[in-house]
Structures are given as structure tokens and as C-alpha cells.
C-alpha positions in Angstrom: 4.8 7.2 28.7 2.6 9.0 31.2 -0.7 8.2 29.4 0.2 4.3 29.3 1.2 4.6 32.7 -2.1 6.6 33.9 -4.3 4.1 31.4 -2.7 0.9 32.9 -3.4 2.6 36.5 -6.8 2.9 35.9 -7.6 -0.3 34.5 -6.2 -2.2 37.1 -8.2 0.2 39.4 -10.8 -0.4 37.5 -11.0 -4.1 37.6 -10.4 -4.1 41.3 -13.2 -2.3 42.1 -15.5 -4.3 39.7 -13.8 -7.8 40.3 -17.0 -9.2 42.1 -19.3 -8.3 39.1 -17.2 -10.8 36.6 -17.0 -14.5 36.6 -15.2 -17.2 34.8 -17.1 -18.6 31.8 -16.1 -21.7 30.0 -14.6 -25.1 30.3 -11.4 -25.1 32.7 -8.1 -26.4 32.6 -7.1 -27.7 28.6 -10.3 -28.6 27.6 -11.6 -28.0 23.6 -14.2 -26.1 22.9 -14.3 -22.2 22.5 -12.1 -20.3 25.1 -14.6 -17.7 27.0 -13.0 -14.6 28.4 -14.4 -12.9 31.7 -17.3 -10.8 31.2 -20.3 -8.7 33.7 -22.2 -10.5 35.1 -25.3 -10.0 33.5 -23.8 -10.1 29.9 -24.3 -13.8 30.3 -21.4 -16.2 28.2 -20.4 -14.3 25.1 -17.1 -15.5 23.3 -13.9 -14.6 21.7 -15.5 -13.7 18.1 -18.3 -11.5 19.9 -15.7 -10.0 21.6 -13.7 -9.0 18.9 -15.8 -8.1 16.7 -17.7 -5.6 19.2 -14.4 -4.1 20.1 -13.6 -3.9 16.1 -17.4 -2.1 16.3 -16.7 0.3 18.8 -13.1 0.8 17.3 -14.6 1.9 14.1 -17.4 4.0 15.3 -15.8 5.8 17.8 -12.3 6.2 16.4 -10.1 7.1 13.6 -6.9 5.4 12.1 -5.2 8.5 10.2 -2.1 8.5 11.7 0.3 11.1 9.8 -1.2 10.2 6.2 1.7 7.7 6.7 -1.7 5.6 6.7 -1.7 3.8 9.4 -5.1 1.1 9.1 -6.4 -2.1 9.9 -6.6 -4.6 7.3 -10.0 -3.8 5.2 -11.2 -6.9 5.0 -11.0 -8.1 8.4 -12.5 -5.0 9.6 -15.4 -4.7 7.6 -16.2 -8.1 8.3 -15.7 -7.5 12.2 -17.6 -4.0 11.6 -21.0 -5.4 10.7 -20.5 -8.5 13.0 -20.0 -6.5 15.8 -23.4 -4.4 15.3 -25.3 -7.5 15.3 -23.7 -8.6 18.6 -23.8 -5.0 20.2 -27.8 -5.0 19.5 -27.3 -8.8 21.0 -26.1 -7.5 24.5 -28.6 -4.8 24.2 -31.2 -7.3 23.8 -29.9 -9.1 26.3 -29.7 -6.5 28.9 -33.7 -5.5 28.6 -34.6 -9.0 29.0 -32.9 -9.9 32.2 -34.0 -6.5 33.5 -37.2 -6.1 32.4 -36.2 -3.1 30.3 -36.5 -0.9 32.3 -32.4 0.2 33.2 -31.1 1.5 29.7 -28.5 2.9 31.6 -27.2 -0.1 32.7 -26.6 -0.9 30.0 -25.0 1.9 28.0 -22.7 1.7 31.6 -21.4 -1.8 30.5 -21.3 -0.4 26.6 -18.8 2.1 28.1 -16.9 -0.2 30.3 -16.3 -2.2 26.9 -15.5 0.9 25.3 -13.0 2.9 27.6 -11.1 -0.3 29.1 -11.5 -3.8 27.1 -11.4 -2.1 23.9 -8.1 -0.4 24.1 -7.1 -4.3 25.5 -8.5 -5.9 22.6 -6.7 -3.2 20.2 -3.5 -4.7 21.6 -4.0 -7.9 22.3 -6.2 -9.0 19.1 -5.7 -6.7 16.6 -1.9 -5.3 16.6 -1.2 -8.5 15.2 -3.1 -7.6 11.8 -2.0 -4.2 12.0 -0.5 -3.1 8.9 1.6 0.0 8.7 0.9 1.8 5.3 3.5 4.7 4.2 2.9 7.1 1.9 6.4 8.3 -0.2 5.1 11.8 -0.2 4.2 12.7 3.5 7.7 10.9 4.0 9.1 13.7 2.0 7.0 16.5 3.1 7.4 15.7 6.9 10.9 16.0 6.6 11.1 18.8 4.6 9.1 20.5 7.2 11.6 19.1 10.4 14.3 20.9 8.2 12.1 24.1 8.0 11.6 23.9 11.7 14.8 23.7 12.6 16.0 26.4 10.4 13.2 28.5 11.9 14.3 27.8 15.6 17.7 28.7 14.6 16.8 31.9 13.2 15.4 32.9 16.6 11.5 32.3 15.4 10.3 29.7 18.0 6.7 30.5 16.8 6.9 29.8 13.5 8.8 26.6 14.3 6.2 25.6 16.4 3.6 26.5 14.4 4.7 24.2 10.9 5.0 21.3 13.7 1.6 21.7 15.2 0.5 22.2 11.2 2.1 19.0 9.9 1.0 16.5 12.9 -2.7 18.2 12.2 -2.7 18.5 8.8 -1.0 15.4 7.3 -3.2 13.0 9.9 -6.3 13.9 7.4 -7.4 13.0 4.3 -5.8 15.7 1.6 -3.1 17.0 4.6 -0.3 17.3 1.7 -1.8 20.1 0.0 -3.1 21.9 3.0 0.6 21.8 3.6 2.2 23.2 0.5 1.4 27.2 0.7 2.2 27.7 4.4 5.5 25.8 3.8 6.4 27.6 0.7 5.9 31.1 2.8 7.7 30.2 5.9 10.8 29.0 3.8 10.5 32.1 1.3 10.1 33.9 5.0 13.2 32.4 5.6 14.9 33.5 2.9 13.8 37.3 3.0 14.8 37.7 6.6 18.3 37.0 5.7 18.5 40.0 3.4 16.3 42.3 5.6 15.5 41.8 8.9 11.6 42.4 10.4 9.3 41.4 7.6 6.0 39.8 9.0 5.1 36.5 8.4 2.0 37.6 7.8 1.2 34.9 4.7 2.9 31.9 6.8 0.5 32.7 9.6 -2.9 33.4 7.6 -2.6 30.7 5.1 -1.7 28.1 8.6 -4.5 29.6 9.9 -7.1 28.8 6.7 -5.6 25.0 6.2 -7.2 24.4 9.7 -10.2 25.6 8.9 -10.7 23.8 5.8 -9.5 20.7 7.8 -11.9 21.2 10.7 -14.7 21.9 7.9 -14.2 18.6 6.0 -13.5 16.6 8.9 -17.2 17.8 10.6 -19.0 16.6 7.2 -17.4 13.5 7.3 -18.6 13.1 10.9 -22.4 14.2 10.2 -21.7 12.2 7.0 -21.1 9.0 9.2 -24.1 9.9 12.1 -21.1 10.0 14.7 -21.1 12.3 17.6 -18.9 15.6 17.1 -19.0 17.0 20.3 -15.6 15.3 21.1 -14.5 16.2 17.8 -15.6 19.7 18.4 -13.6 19.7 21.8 -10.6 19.0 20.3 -10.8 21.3 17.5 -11.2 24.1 19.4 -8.4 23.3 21.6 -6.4 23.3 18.3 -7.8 26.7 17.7 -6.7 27.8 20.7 -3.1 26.4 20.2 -2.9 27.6 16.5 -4.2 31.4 17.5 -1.7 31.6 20.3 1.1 30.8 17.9 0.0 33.7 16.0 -0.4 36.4 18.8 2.6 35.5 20.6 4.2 36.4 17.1 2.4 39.7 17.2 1.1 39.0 13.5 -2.7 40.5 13.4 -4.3 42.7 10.3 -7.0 43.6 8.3 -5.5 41.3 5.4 -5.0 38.3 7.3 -8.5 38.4 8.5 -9.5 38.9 4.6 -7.3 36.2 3.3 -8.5 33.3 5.5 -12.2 34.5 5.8 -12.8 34.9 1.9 -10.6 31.9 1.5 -12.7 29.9 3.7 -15.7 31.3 1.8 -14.2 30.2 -1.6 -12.9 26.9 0.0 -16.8 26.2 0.9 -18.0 27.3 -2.8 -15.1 25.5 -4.6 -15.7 21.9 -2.6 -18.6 20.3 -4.3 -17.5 21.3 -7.7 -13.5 20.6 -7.8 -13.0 18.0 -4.3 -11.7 19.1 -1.8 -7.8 18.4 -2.8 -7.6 21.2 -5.2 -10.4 23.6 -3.5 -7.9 23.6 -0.5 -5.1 25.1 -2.8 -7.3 27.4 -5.1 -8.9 29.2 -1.7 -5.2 29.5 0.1 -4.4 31.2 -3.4 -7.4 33.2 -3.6 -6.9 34.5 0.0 -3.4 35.3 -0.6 -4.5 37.5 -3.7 -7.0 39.2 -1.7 -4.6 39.8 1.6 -2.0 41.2 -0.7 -4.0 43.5 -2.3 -4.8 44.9 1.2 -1.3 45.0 2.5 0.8 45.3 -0.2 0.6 48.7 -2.0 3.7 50.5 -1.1 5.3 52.3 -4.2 8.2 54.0 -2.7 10.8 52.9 0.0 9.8 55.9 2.3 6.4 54.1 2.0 7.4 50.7 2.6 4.8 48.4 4.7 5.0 47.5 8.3 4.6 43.6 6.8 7.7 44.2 5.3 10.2 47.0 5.7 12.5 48.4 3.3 10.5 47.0 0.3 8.2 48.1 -1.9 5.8 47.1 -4.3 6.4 46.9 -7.8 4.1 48.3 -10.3 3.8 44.8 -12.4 2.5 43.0 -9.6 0.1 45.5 -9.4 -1.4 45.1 -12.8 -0.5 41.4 -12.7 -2.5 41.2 -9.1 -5.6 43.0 -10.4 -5.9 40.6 -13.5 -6.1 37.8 -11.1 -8.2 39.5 -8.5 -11.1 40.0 -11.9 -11.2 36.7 -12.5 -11.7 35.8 -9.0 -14.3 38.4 -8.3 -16.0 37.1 -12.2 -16.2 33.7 -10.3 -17.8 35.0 -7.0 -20.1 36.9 -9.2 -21.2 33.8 -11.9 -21.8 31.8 -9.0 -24.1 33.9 -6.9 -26.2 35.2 -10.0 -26.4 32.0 -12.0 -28.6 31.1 -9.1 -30.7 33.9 -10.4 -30.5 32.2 -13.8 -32.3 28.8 -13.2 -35.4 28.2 -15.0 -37.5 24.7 -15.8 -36.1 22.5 -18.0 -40.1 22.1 -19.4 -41.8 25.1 -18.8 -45.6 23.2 -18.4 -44.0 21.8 -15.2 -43.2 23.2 -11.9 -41.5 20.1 -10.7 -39.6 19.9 -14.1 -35.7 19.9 -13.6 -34.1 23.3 -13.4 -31.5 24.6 -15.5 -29.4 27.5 -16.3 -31.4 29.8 -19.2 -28.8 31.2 -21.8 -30.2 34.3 -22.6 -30.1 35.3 -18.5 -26.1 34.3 -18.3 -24.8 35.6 -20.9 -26.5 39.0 -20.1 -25.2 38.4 -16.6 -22.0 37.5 -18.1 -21.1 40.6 -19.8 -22.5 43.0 -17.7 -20.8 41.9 -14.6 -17.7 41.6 -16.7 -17.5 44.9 -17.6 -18.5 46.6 -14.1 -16.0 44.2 -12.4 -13.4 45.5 -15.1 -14.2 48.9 -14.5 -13.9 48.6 -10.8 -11.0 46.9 -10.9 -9.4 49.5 -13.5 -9.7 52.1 -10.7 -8.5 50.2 -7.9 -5.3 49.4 -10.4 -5.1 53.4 -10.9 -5.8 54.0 -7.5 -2.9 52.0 -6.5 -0.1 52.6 -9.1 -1.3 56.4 -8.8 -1.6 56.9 -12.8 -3.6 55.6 -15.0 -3.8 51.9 -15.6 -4.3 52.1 -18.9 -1.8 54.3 -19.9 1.1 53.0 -17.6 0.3 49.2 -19.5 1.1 51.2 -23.2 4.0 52.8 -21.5 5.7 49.4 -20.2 4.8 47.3 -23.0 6.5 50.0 -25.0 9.1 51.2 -22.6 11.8 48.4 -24.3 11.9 47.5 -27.6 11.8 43.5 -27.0 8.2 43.7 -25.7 6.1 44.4 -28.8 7.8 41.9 -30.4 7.8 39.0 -27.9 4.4 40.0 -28.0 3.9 39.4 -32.0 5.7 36.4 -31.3 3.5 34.8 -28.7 0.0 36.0 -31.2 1.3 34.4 -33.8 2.8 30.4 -32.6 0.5 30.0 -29.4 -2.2 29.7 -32.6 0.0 27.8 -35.3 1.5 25.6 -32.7 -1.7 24.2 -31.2 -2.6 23.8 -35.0 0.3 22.0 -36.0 -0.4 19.6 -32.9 -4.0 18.8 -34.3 -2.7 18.4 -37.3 0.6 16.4 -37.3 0.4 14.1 -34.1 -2.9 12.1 -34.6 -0.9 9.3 -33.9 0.3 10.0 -30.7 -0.8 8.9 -27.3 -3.9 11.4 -25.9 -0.7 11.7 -22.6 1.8 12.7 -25.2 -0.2 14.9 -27.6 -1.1 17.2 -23.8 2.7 17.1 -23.1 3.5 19.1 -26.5 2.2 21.8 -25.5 4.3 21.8 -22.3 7.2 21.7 -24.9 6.1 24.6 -26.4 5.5 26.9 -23.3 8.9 26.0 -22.5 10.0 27.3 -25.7 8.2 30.3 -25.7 8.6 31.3 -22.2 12.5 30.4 -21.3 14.2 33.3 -23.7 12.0 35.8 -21.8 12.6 34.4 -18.3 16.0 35.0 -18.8 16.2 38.5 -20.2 12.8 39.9 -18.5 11.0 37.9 -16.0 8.7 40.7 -14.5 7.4 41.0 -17.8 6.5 37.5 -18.1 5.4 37.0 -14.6 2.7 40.2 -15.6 2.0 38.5 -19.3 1.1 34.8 -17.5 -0.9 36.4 -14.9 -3.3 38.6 -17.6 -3.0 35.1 -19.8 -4.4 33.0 -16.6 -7.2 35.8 -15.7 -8.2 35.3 -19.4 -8.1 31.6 -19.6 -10.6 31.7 -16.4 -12.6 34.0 -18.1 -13.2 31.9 -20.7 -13.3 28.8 -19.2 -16.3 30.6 -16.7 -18.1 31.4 -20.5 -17.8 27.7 -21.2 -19.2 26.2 -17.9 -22.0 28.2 -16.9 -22.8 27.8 -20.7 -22.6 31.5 -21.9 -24.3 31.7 -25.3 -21.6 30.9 -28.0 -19.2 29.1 -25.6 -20.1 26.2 -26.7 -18.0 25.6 -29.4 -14.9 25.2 -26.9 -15.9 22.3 -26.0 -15.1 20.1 -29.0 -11.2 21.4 -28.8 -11.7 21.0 -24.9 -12.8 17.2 -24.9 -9.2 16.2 -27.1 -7.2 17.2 -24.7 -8.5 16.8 -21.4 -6.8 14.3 -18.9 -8.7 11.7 -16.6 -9.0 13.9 -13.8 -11.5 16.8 -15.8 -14.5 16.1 -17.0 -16.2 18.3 -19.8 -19.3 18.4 -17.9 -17.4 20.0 -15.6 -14.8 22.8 -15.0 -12.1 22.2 -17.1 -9.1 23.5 -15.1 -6.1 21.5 -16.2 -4.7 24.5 -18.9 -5.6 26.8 -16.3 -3.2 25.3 -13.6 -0.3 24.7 -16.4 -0.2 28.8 -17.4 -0.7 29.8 -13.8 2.0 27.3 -12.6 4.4 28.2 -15.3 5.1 31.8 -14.0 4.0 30.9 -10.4 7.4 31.7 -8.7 7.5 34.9 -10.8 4.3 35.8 -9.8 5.2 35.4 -6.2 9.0 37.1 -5.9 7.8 39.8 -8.0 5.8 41.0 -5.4 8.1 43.4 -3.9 11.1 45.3 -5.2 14.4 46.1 -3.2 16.4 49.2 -3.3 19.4 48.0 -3.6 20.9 44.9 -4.5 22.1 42.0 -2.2 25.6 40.7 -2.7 24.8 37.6 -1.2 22.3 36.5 -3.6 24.0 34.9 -6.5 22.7 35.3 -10.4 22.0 31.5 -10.5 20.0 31.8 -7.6 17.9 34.1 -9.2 18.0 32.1 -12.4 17.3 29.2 -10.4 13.3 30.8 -8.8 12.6 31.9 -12.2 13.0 29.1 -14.4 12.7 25.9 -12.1 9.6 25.8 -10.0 7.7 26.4 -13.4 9.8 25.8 -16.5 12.1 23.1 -15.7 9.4 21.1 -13.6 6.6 21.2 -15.6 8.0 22.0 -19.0 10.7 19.9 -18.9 10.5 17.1 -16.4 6.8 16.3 -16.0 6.7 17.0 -19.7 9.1 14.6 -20.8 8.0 12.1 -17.9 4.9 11.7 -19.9 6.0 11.0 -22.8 8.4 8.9 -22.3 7.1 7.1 -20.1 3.9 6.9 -22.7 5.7 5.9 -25.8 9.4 5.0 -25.5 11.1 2.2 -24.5 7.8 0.6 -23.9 9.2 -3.6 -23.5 11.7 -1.9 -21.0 9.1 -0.1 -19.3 8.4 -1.4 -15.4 5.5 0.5 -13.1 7.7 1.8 -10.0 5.4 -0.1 -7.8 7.1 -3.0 -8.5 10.3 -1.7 -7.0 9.0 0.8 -4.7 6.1 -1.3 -3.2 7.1 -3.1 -0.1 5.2 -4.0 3.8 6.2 -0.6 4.5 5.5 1.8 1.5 2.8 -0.2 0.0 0.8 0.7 -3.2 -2.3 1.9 -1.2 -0.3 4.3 0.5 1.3 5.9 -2.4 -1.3 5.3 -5.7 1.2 7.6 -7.5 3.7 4.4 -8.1 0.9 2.4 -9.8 1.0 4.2 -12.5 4.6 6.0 -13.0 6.8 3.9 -14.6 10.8 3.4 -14.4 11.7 4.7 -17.8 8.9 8.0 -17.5 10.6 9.1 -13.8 14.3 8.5 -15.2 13.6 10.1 -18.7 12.2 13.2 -17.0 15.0 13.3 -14.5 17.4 13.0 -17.2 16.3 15.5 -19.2 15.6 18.0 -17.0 19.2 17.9 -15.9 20.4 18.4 -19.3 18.0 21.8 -19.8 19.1 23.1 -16.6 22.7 22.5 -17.8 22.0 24.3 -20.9 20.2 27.1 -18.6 23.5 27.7 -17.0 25.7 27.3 -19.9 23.7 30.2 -22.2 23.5 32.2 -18.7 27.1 32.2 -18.0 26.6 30.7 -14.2 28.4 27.5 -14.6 31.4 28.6 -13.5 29.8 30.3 -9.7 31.0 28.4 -7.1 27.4 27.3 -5.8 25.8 26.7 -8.9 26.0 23.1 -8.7 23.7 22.5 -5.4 21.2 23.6 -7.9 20.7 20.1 -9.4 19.4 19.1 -6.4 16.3 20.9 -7.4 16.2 19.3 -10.7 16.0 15.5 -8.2 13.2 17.4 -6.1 11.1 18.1 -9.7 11.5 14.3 -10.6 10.4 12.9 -6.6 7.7 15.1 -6.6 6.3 14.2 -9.8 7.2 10.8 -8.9 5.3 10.8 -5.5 3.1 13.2 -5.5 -0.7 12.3 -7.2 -2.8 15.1 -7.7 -2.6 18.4 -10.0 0.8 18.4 -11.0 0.4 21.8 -12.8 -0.2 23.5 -9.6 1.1 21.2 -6.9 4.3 20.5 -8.3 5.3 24.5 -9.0 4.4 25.1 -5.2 6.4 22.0 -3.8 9.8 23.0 -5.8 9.4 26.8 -5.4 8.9 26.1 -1.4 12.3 24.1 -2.2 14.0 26.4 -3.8 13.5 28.6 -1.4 14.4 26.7 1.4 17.5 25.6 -0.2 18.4 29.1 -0.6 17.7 30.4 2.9 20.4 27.3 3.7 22.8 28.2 1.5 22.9 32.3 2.2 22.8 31.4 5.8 25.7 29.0 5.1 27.9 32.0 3.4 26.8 34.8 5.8 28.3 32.8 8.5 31.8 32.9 6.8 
């Protein structure tokens, strides 16, 4: 109210002061013709078209129509049109201006281009083109901007203002930028697991919520420069206001009292990884890789606490557990393997034809794969120690001792050799008939089947198998795309059962994301260990992080979304677009509802309520008093894989753990209060 008020002030200041320069132009009264609108004086008659399209000009070059992802825009069309047009008549007035002064005032000029700019063209937005202003919403942002009032308020309640402030500050940034979702996903999922934690024990930093807040602006303020430079515009402006955000954002943090060594590390080597990761995977799945990456690397730092007496000033009266250890250095080798391959395969480049210097340049085989293996092993060997260092025993012999230390483990491990390998063949063999969709869903279906038995009898010791089974599927996938001698061959098997958004020219990440986001929430509340149990905290609340972030949502429900949606019920089958599309949530808002279909969203839905039923009924939770809120979370899986279009493997793990979590935090909060 108090900007429209000082803007309406200061054009009718404005005009006061330069009535004298502007004149009437046109025929009076009700004449025909073209209706002219007061212009300077030395502009000479320009009309309504000029007008408009200048303003639409100006509009374009100067400003930016993001508003809350909800996609707020002017109709293409019309404003391309009005784009180009006004160019022509802006070098017009220009022209104009050095003739009737005898060029000699540029000045003058750019002092009319700016009266245009600051006063009429803020006018013209209103006047002309709120008319054709069309108000795009995207399904998703709708969801995630709640979610994150919701969080806000539960974070004000629980006496951190901050924090509030700071997820607020983060989602009216963020989500008014291309990509904004995702740079939202990890610092919600750590406020609301923050949330949760602080119930049970009081003090823990929110060290993660903080750094990873931190890095999503970063990566913002990064792409949003090269889209600037990209488009010749001036940044200073830009550059102005993103440091006041700075500011704002670092203030947040300090007031909380939440500096270290490992925040620094996790959003400066993030931001590192974010800038290596953009031109080879977008900038969509960098931002979530680097946040990842970061977190890895902070933990590492802070999180090495093996007895309570011991326990970290991050997070008091916890500790670390030694699985998260090994699991952590697994993942930290294959990220230091990718830092390493893609510094020294610069060192690898050679000419394609050796008789010219100006020959294309290529990677030589012989130089990467001895870079390959050598790095491999002195990264393993570093890492070994560090593992030692930090579980205060030998890594090697502590991994014999707990794969040994109950009797299950050798066998689940026999058991995983020997069907991973027959299953994928029987899929090759058997379902050649299949849909290329359906055929990449089976092996979702088989994860499921492997994995849920040992989520509910040991779920550190799958969280620690996943994590050494991603490190080695990025290993490998490394070998294949920096074309490590022998590597090769993968990509045969590779180029059946990649999806649209891979490319086999390319890194190949899809498989990567699916075992990574299958143990995901394992991964992350394995991280520290309590000593002593919390009567609060139900079994099916357990049950619940374990098995539905990664299991149920991707195993079950995307799974099964798939393929229904691919091969049944195919003359019922109806694109949601046609129901969800409206003047409001319109298909270029939300691309996702193009392509889902009715029978796909409602088949997954359905069946992943039946497996989470099942879940309960072999777990004995049925009968808890709370276990039925749970279901909820199976209706968050099927609107975020509904909504949401991007990597569903990683993106939909983070957006239902974040939910579990928060519904969680709600619920304890809820019985604590009784």
C-alpha cells in the first residue's frame, strides 16, 4: 500500500512539474482516426501501438515476470510481437531525437527514455496490458508453498523465529526462479526433520537447515547472473539486490548463532560441485546433487562423535553410529572419484587426428583409464584411513565383524548376489513385449522385493548396503562416461533401459538416483544414534521413515503409476490435463499433467495403499492408535508424483521424507501436549 501510494505521489509530481513540456496530439472531440496520447514535446506524434509496444520493450528488457513459480506472464505471443516492435520504435525516437537536435544531446534523450521507463511504463502495465495478463499456476509450488507456511508456523511455535523467517525469505526467493522447487526440497526436509529432533532432545543446531538455505541462494544468484549476461542486460541492479538478500539470509543465520567449519565446507564445495555439475546435468538436478554433496562433506566434519560423553555441540546427547560412518565414506569416494576424473581428464585430451593441431580434441583411453585406477585406489586408501580414523579400529576389520556379527547378514547378502543378476536377466528375457516405461518399472518391483524384508528386521544394515551399492554404481557409471578402456560394453545394456530424460552420450544417472533414493531416509536418520529410547515415538512411526519416502514411493507408487498408466486400461485412460487444466492451473504451468494420466495416478495411489496396509499388517502396528494418519503419506507419494516433473528417483524420496517428517513433528507435538 505504501509503494502505490509513494508511486502514485510521484507521478502526479512528476507530471506537474513537466506539464508544460507535453501537448495534446490528435484530432479532438469524437473524431475517427487513431487516438494519440500526450507525449514530450520533442517526441513529435507517436501513437497508441508505438506506445505499447515500447512500454512492452522496456517491460521485457528491464524486467522479469517470475512471480512465485506460480508463473505469472504475459501472453507469449502478444509480447514477442510487441518485443521486436517496440525495438524498432525505440531506435525510431532515438532517431528522432538526434535529428531535431542536431545530435549532439544523447542525454536528452536517454532522459525521455527513462521518463518512459520509470512513470508511463508502470501506467501502460496497468492500463494496456493487465487486461491480457494471464495468471499461470503451477500444482507443485501450490503444494510446496504451503507445506512451507505449515513449517513456518510450526517453527514460530517452537520458539525458532529465525528459522521461520528464514524458510519464508527462502520460498519467496527461491520459488520466484526458474528450478525454485528443488532448491527448496533439502532445506525443507532439515528444518522439518529439525523439528522433529528437537522434540525428543532439546539444543541440536540447525546447522544443515541453515547451510543448505545458504547454498540454494547461491546457486540461484549464480544462474540468475548467466541468464543476465546471457541476455546483455545490466546486473548492477540485479547485483544490488542480491546482496541485500545476502545480507538478509546471513543475518538469519547469525542471529541463530549457527557458524562452523562444516557449514562453510558444505556450501562452498557445494557451490563448487553446483558450478562443475551445471553444464553437464542442468541446473535442476545439479542444484540437488551439490546440496547432497555438501551435506556429505559437512557431516563428515561435524559428525564423528562415537560415545554420548562425546556427543557434538550440533547435536547434544547423540552420537554417531558406526554404519553411517562406513556408509558416509563410501559416498564421500565416489564423490572425491568425480572431483578427481573431472580435473585430470583435462589432462587426458589429445587430437582427434594427430597431423592436425586444430583437429578436435578428445579424451585418449590409454591416459583415463591409467588415471582411473590409480586415483581410485589412492582415493580408497585415503578414505580407508579416515574411516579407521573415525570408527577408531580398523575399517576393514569392523565391516567382517558387522556383516558377521548376525547370522541374517551373510545370507541376505547371498541373496541379493544371486537375484539382482537373474532378475535383470529374466527381465531381458521374458518382457520383450512390454512397454520400454513398463520394462524400467520392473525393476522398481524387484527392489521392493528385495529391500522391504530387510527394512523391517534391519534397516541400518540396508541403509549401509544401498550407500556402498550407490558409491559403486557411480563408480561405474564414471568408467562408462569418461570412456575408461573396457567400459564400453555397458552401454549396449545402458541404451535399453534409459528414459527420455538420459542420454547415452551422456551421464546416465537414472539407476543411480533409484538406489540412492531407495534407502535415502535410512541414510539420513541413521546418522546419529540415541541412548535411550523415546516413548513418544511410536513403532509405525519408525516403520513409516523407513519404508515410505523410498519403498512405498518409488517402489510401489511411481512404480505401479507407470505401468499402469502405460499398459492398462488404455480406452479408459484420460491425460490429467484434461481435468486438471483450467485459466488458473493451466498446462504450461504444470507440464507434469500433460503427460500423467487418470488411470496411472489412481493405480499408483491404489496400490500403494494396499502395500502400506500389508506393511502394517505383517508389522503388527495396525492396531496403534495413530497408525492411520499414516496414509496420508501414501496421498503425498501419489501428488508428488503426480505434480512434480523432474527426477522422480531423487525428488520424490526428498519431498515425502521432508513430509514424513513434518507430519511427525505434528503429531508428537500433538501427544506431548496431552
Amino acid at each position: 500500500m505504501c509503494a502505490c501510494c509513494l508511486f502514485f505521489s510521484s507521478s502526479v509530481l512528476f507530471f506537474s512539474l513537466f506539464a508544460p513540456l507535453q501537448r495534446q496530439i490528435g484530432r479532438g472531440g469524437g473524431g475517427g482516426g487513431e487516438r494519440r496520447i500526450s507525449t514530450p514535446r520533442f517526441l513529435g506524434g507517436i501513437g497508441k501501438e508505438e506506445i505499447r509496444a515500447t512500454f512492452i520493450f522496456f517491460l521485457n528488457t528491464h524486467t522479469h515476470t517470475h512471480i512465485l513459480s506460480l508463473r505469472i506472464s504475459f501472453i507469449s505471443a502478444y509480447t514477442h510481437e510487441y518485443t521486436h516492435r517496440g525495438e524498432h520504435y525505440t531506435n525510431k525516437l532515438k532517431g528522432e531525437f538526434e535529428q531535431g537536435i542536431g545530435g549532439e544531446a544523447p542525454s536528452r534523450f536517454y532522459y525521455y527514455y527513462y521518463y518512459y521507463y520509470f512513470l508511463l511504463a508502470p501506467l501502460a502495465s496497468a492500463v494496456m496490458i493487465y487486461p491480457r495478463l494471464r495468471v499461470e499456476v503451477s500444482y507443485s509450488s501450490t503444494v510446496i508453498m504451503m507445506w512451507v507456511v505449515l513449517l513456518a508456523v510450526m517453527s514460530w511455535n517452537a520458539n525458532h523465529s529465525m528459522q521461520s523467517l528464514t524458510i519464508l525469505f527462502l520460498s519467496t526467493v527461491a520459488l520466484t526462479s526458474p528450478h525454485g522447487e528443488s532448491r527448496m526440497l533439502l532445506p525443507m526436509l532439515f528444518l522439518s526433520e529439525h523439528l522433529l529432533d528437537n522434540l525428543f532432545s532439546s539444543g541440536r543446531s540447525p546447522l544443515e537447515f541453515y547451510a543448505s538455505t545458504l547454498l540454494s541462494y547461491l546457486t540461484l544468484v549464480v544462474c540468475r547472473a548467466a541468464r543476465k549476461r546471457k541476455c546483455n542486460e545490466n546486473i548492477f541492479i540485479g547485483s544490488v539486490i542480491c546482496a541485500a538478500e545476502v545480507i538478509v539470509v546471513l543475518y538469519f543465520i547469525s542471529e541463530d548463532c549457527v557458524m562452523s567449519f562444516g557449514a562453510a565446507a558444505f556450501v562452498l564445495l557445494g557451490l563448487a560441485f553446483f558450478l562443475a555439475l551445471l553444464p553437464v546435468i542442468g541446473e535442476n538436478e545439479a542444484v540437488l546433487i551439490s546440496s547432497l554433496v555438501g551435506f556429505y562433506i559437512c557431516d563428515m566434519v561435524t559428525n564423528n562423535s562415537l560415545t554420548e560423553g562425546e556427543s557434538s555441540p550440533h547435536a547434544p546427547g547423540l552420537f554417531t553410529k558406526k554404519t553411517h560412518i562406513a556408509a558416509r565414506g563410501a559416498v564421500i569416494c565416489a564423490i572425491s572419484m568425480n572431483a578427481v576424473l573431472f580435473l585430470g581428464s583435462k589432462c587426458c585430451m589429445v587430437p582427434r587426428v594427430n597431423i592436425s593441431k586444430s583437429s578436435e580434441r578428445v579424451i585418449s583411453v590409454e591416459r583415463i583409464t591409467i588415471l582411473f585406477w590409480s586415483s581410485l585406489v589412492c582415493v580408497v586408501a585415503v578414505v580407508y584411513y579416515l574411516v579407521g580414523f573415525h570408527l577408531r579400529e580398523d575399517a576393514l576389520m569392523w565391516m567382517i565383524n558387522y556383516f558377521t556379527s548376525a547370522r541374517h547378514r551373510p545370507w541376505i547378502l547371498l541373496l541379493w548376489g544371486g537375484a539382482v543378476p537373474l532378475s535383470v536377466i529374466c527381465v531381458e528375457r521374458f518382457t520383450g513385449g512390454l512397454r520400454k516405461t513398463a520394462r524400467r518399472k520392473l525393476f522398481h518391483f524387484i527392489a521392493v522385493v528385495l529391500f522391504t524384508p530387510v527394512a523391517l528386521v534391519d534397516p541400518s544394515f540396508l541403509s549401509l548396503s544401498l550407500s556402498i551399492a550407490s558409491s559403486i554404481a557411480i563408480l561405474v557409471e564414471l568408467s562408462r562416461f569418461y570412456g575408461v578402456y573396457g567400459s564400453s560394453t555397458l552401454n549396449a545394456f545402458m541404451l535399453e533401459h534409459i528414459d527420455g530424460r538420459d542420454s547415452i552420450r551422456g551421464a546416465v544417472r537414472t539407476h543411480i538416483y533409484l538406489i540412492y533414493g531407495l534407502g535415502l531416509s535410512m541414510m539420513l536418520r541413521f546418522r546419529y544414534e540415541r541412548p535411550e529410547p523415546v516413548l513418544e515415538f511410536s513403532s509405525w512411526m519408525e516403520l513409516a521413515i523407513h519404508i515410505i519416502p523410498g519403498l512405498v514411493s518409488l517402489g510401489i507408487v511411481d512404480a505401479c503409476a507407470g505401468i499402469v498408466g502405460s499398459t492398462f486400461l488404455l480406452s479408459h485412460r484420460r491425460a490429467l490435463g484434461r481435468y486438471l487444466n483450467n485459466s488458473f492451473f493451466t498446462e504450461r504451468a504444470n507440464s507434469s499433467i500433460t503427460h500423467k494420466t487418470t488411470t496411472g495416478t489412481f493405480g499408483g495411489l491404489l496400490c500403494g495403499v494396499l502395500f502400506w496396509l500389508f506393511i502394517l499388517l505383517v508389522a503388527g502396528n495396525i492396531r496403534e492408535a495413530d497408525a492411520g494418519h499414516s496414509f496420508i503419506l501414501i496421498l503425498v507419494c501419489s501428488l508428488t508424483e503426480c505434480f512434480m516433473d523432474g527426477i522422480d528417483n531423487l525428488q520424490l524420496p526428498l519431498v515425502v521424507d521432508g513430509a514424513v517428517h513434518t507430519l511427525l513433528a505434528f503429531l508428537v507435538h500433538k501427544k506431548k501436549a496431552k
